[in-house]
N, C-alpha and C positions, 0 to 999 in steps of 0.2 A: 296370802299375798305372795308373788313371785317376790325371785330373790332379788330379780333387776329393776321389780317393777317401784312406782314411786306413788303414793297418796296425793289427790287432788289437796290444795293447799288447805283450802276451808274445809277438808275431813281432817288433816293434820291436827289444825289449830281447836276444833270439836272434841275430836279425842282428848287433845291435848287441856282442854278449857276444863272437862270432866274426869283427868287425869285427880286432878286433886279433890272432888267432892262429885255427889249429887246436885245438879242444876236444873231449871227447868229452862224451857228455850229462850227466854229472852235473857236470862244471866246466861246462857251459854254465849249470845249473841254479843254482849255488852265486854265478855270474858274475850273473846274473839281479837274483837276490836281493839282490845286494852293489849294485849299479848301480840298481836299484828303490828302495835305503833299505827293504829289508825289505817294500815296497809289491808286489811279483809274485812270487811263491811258484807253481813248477813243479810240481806234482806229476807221477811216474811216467807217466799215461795222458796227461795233456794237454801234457808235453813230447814225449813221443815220438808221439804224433801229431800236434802241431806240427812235430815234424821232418819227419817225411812227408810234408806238405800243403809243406811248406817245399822240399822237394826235389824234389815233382811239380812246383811250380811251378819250378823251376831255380832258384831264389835261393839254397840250399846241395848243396852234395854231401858224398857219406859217402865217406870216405876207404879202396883198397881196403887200404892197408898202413897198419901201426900202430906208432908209434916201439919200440925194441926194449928198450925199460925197459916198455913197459907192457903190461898183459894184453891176449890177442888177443880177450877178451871185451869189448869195451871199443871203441864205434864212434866213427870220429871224424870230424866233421863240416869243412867251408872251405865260408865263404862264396865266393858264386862272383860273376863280374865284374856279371852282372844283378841280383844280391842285394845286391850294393856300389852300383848305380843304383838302385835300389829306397832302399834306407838315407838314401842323399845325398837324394834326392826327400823323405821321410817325414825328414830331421830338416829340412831347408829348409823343408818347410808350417808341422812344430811353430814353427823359429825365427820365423815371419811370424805365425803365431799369438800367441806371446807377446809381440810389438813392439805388435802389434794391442792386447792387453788389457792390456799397460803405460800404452798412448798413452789408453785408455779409462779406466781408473783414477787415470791423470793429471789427465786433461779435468776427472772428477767429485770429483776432491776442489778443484778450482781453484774451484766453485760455491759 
């Protein structure tokens, strides 16, 4: 990823949902949701081809085996070590970002 460049928000929140485990797409979707406050809503065609784009790029892999409680309909994604650099990059920008327009809504309320 460029150094200026920034993650579409629903790659953010994907990575970030499989930051802490193995999911398969609809707890990613539900994970999403929950971590957005209700603000990024998955539907069917744009999560799963976000997964896609997500896996061409190597930032996750589809899992080929699937724990033995769950259906084997049922794909399950792991961020992988370039989607965990990726992550740490894209929340390190947001955190400088928001320092930035803290330090700027400081300055202009002190006026």
């Amino acid at each position: 990823m460029a150094a200026d460049a920034s993650l579409k928000p629903h790659w953010f929140y994907i990575l970030l949902a499989l930051a802490e485990g193995d999911r398969h797409g609809l707890a990613i979707a539900r994970d999403v949701q929950s971590l957005s406050d209700g603000g990024v809503r998955l539907w069917p065609a744009t999560l799963y081809g976000s997964l896609d784009e997500l896996r061409a790029r190597k930032w996750i892999e589809a899992l080929a085996e699937h724990p033995e409680h769950e259906s084997e309909r049922r794909r399950y994604y792991r961020l992988t070590r370039g989607g965990r650099l990726v992550l740490t990059d894209e929340a390190e920008r947001l955190g400088r970002l928001a320092r930035l327009a803290r330090s700027r809504v400081r300055t202009g309320e002190a006026r």
